[in-house]
C-alpha positions in Angstrom: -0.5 20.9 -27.1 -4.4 20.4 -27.1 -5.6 19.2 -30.8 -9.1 20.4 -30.7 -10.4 18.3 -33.8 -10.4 15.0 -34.5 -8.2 13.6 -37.2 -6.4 10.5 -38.1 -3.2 10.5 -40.2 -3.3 8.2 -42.9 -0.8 7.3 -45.8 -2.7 7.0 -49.0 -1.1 6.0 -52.4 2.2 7.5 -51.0 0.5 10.8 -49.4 0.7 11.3 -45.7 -2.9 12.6 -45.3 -4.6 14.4 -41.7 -8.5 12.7 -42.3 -11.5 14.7 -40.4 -13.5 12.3 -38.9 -16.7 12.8 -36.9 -18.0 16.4 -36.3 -14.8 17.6 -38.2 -15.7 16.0 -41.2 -19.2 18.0 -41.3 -17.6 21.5 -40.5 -13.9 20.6 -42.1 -14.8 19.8 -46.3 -11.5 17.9 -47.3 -8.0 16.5 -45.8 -4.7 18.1 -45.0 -1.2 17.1 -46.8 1.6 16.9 -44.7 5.0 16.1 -45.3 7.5 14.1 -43.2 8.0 17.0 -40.4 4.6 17.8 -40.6 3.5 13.7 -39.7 6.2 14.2 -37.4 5.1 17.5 -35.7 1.3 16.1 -35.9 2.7 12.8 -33.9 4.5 15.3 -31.3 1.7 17.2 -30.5 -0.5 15.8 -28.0 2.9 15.1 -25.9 4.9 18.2 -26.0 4.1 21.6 -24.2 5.1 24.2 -26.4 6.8 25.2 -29.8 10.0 24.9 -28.5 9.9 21.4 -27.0 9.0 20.5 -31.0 11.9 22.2 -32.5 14.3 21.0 -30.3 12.8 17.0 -30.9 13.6 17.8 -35.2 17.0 19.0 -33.8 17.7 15.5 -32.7 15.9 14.0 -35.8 16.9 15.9 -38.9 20.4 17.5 -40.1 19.2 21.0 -39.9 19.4 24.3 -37.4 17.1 25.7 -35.0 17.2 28.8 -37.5 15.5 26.4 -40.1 13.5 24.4 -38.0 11.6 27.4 -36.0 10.3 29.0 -39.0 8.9 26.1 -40.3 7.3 24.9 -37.3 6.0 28.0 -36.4 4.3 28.7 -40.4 3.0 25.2 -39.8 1.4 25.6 -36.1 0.1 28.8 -37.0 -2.1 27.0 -40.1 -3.6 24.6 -37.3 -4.6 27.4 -35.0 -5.9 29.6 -37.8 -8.1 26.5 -39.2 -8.8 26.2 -35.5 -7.4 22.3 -34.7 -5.1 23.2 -31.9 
């Protein structure tokens, strides 16, 4: 999947934090939280080719379903397109 911003993900005082840098810092005012799957999905992204190629890499990572795991990354990839980043 194309990421369209830059960013680098940083772990500060215990917080796994996506950092605009560059132009994104000007038009982007303040950092992204993410969880674990969210580092995770972030990490995946500029190697995988769709949703479903992510889902079924936390499949093989996590103890949950794909009825749990699709919601999820879906509600998450949806925030990065609507703040335009991928």
């Amino acid at each position: 999947m194309n990421i369209k911003r830059e960013f680098v993900l940083r772990e500060i005082a215990g917080d796994l934090l996506l950092v605009p840098t560059g132009k994104t810092a000007l038009d982007l005012n303040g950092m992204l939280t993410l969880n674990n799957v969210g580092a995770d999905i972030w990490n995946m992204l500029p190697e995988v080719k769709d949703e479903e190629e992510i889902v079924q890499r936390l499949l093989q990572e996590y103890d949950a379903t794909a009825e749990e795991v699709r919601p999820d990354v879906s509600a998450f990839l949806n925030k990065l397109r609507e703040l335009n980043i991928i």
